[in-house]
C-alpha positions as CSV (number, residue, x, y, z in Angstrom):
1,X,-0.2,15.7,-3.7
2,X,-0.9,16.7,-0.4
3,X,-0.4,17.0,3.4
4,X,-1.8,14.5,6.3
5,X,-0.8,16.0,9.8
6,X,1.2,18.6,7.8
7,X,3.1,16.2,6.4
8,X,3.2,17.4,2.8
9,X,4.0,15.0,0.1
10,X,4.0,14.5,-4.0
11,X,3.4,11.4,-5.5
12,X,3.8,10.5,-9.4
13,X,3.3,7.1,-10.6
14,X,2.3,4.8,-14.4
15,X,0.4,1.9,-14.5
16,X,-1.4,-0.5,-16.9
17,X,-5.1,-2.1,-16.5
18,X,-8.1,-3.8,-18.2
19,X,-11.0,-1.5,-17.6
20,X,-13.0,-4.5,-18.6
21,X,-11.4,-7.1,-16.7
22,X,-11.3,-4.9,-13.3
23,X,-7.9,-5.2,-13.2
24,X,-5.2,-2.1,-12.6
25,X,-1.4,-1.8,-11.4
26,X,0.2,1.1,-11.0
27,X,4.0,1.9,-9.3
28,X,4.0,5.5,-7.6
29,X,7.2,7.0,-7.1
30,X,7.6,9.3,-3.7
31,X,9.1,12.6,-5.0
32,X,8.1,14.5,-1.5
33,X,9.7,14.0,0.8
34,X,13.1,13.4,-1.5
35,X,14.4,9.9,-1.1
36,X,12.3,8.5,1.7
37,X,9.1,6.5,2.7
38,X,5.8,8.5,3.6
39,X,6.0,9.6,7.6
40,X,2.8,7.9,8.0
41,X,0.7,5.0,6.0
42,X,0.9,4.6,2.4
43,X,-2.4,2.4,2.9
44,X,-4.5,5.6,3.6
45,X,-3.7,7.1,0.2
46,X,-3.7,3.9,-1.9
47,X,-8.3,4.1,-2.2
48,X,-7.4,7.5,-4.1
49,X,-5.3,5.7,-6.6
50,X,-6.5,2.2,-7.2
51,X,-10.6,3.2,-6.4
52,X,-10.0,6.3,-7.2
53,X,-10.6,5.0,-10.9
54,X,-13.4,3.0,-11.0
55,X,-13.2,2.8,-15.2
56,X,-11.4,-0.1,-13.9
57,X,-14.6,-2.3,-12.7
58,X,-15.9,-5.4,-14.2
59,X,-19.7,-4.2,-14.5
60,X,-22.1,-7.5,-16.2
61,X,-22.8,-7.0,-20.1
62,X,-26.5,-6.2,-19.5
63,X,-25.8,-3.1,-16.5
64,X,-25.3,0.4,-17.2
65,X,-21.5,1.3,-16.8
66,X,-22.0,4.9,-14.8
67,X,-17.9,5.5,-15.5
68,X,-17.0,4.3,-18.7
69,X,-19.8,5.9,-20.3
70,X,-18.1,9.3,-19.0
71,X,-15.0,9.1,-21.3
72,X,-13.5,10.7,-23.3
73,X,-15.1,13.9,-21.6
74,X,-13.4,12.6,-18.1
75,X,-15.1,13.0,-14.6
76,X,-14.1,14.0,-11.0
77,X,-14.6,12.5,-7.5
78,X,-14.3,13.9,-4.4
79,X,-14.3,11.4,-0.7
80,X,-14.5,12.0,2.8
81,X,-12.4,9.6,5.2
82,X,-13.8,9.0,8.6
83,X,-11.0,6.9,10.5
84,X,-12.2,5.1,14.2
85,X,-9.6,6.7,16.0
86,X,-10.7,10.4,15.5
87,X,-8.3,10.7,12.4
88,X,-10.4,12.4,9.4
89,X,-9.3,12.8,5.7
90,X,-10.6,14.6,2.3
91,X,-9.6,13.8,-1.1
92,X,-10.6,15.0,-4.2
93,X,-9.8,14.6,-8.4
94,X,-10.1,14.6,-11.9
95,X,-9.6,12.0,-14.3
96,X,-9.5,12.6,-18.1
97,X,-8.9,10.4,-21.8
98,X,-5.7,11.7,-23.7
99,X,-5.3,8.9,-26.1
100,X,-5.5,5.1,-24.7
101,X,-4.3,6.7,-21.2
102,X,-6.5,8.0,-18.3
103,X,-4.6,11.3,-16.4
104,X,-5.1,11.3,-13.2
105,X,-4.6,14.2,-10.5
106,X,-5.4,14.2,-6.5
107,X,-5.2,16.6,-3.8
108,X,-5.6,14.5,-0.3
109,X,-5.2,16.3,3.0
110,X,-5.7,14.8,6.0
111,X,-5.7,16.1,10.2
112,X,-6.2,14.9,13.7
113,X,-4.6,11.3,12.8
114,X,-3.2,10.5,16.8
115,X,0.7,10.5,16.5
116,X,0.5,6.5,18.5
117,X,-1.9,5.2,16.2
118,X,-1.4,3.0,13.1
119,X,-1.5,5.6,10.8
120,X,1.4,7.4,12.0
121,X,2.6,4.2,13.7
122,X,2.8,3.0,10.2
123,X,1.4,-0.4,11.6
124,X,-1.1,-1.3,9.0
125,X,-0.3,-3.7,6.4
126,X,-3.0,-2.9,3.5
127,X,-6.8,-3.1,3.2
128,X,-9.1,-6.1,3.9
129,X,-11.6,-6.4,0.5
130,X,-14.6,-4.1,0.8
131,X,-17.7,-4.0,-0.7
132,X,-19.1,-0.2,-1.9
133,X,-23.3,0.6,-1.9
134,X,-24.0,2.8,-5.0
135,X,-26.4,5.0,-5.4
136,X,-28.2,7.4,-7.7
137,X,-28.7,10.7,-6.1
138,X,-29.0,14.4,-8.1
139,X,-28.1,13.2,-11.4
140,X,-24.5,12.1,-9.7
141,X,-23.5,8.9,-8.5
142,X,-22.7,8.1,-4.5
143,X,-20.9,5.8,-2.9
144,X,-20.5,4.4,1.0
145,X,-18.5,1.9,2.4
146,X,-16.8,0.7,6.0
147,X,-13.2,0.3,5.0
148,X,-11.2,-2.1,7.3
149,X,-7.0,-1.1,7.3
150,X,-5.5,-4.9,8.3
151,X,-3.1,-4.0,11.5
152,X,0.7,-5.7,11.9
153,X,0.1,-8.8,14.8
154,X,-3.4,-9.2,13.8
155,X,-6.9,-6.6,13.9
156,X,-8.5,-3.8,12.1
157,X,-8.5,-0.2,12.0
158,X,-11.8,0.9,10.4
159,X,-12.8,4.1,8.1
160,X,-16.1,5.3,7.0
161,X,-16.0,6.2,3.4
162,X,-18.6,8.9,1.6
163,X,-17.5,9.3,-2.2
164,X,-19.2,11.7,-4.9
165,X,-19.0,10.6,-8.6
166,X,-19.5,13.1,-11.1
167,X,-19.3,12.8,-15.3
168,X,-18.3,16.0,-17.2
169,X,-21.3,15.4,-19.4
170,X,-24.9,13.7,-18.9
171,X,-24.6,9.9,-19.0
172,X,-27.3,7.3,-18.2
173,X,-27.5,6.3,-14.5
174,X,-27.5,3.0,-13.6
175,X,-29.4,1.2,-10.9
176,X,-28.5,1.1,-7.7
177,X,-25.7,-1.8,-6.6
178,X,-22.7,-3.1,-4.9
179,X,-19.3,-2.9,-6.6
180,X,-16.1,-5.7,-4.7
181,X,-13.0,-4.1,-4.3
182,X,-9.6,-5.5,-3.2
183,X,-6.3,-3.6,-3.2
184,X,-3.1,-5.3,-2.8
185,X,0.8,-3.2,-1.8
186,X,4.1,-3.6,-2.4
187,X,6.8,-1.3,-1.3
188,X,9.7,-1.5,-4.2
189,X,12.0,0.1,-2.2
190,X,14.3,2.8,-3.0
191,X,14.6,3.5,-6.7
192,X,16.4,6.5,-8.8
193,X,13.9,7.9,-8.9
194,X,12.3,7.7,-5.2
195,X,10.5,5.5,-2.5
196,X,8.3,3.1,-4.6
197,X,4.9,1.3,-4.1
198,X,3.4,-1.1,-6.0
199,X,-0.5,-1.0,-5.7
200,X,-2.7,-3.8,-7.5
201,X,-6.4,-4.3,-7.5
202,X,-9.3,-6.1,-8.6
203,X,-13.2,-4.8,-8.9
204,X,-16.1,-5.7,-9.8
C-alpha cells in the first residue's frame, strides 16, 4: 500500500515461482481505488513486487546465495527511486517463510512525479531488462542500478535505483556481482475482485 502524488492505493495479489529457476508470477488485484486502474503507472510499483523478492534469482551452484540463506527467519529491503524527470520515490518491506509461501508486505510513497509526464501520463509500457551491481557493505547487502521505463511510440524514461538488503539473522556474504533482471506486465482487466495485473519475471 501506499500513496504516489497523494494518490493512495492497496494492492493484494498470489503468485507462484521457482526460487531456483529465477522464475516468479504473481496477479495483484487493485483494491484502492475500488474498481479502477492506478491513476498513474503500474510499471513504477511492479520492481517492489517482482525484485522486491530476490529469493527468486538463479545464483551458480558454487556462489553464496545472500537471500535464500535468510529464510525461514525472513529479511526486509528498503529502495530509493530517483526518476529523470524530478519524480522521486521510497519503498520499503518485509518478507517472511510461513510454510512453502513467502508473505510479502510494502509501503511505497512517492512525490513530485510532473502531472504531463509518463508516470501520470500513464505512457510507459513496462521495464527494459536491467542489470543490478551488488555489493557488500556493513554486514548488509547493496544494490544500484539505472532502470529504463520503455515509453508508448518508442524511448525511455530512466530511474536511479539505491536498494538496502537486510537478513533477520547473520548469513554469509557473498562476493560482490551482478544479478539480470527482466519484468514482464499484463493488465487482466477488470475482475470481481478488482483491476488486475499480471507481473512475470526472470533473474539471475
Amino acid at each position: 500500500e501506499g500513496s504516489v502524488n497523494g494518490h493512495e492505493f492497496t494492492i493484494e495479489g498470489v503468485g507462484t515461482g521457482n526460487p531456483y529457476e529465477g522464475t516468479q508470477t504473481a496477479e495483484l488485484v487493485i483494491i484502492k481505488p475500488v474498481g479502477k486502474p492506478l491513476p498513474f503507472s503500474f510499471d513504477i510499483l511492479s520492481s517492489v513486487f517482482q525484485y522486491g523478492n530476490l529469493c527468486f534469482t538463479k545464483y551458480p551452484a558454487d556462489m553464496t546465495d545472500y537471500f535464500k540463506q535468510a529464510f525461514p527467519a525472513g529479511m526486509s529491503y528498503e529502495r530509493s527511486f530517483l526518476f529523470e524527470d524530478g519524480g522521486v520515490a521510497t519503498a520499503s518491506w518485509n518478507i517472511r517463510l510461513e510454510g512453502n509461501c513467502f508473505i510479502h508486505n510494502s509501503n511505497f510513497h512517492g512525490v513530485n512525479f510532473p502531472a504531463d509526464g509518463p508516470v501520470m501520463k500513464k505512457k510507459t509500457i513496462g521495464w527494459d531488462k536491467s542489470f543490478q551491481k551488488m555489493t557488500v557493505s556493513k554486514e548488509v547487502l547493496r544494490g544500484d542500478l539505472t532502470m529504463f521505463l520503455l515509453l508508448e511510440g518508442g524511448g525511455y524514461h530512466r530511474c536511479q535505483f539505491h536498494s538496502t538488503y537486510k537478513t533477520e539473522k547473520p548469513v554469509t556474504l557473498p562476493p560482490n556481482h551482478v544479478v539480470e533482471h527482466q519484468i514482464v506486465r499484463t493488465d487482466l482487466g477488470q475482475s470481481a475482485k478488482g483491476f488486475t495485473v499480471k507481473l512475470e519475471e526472470h533473474a539471475a
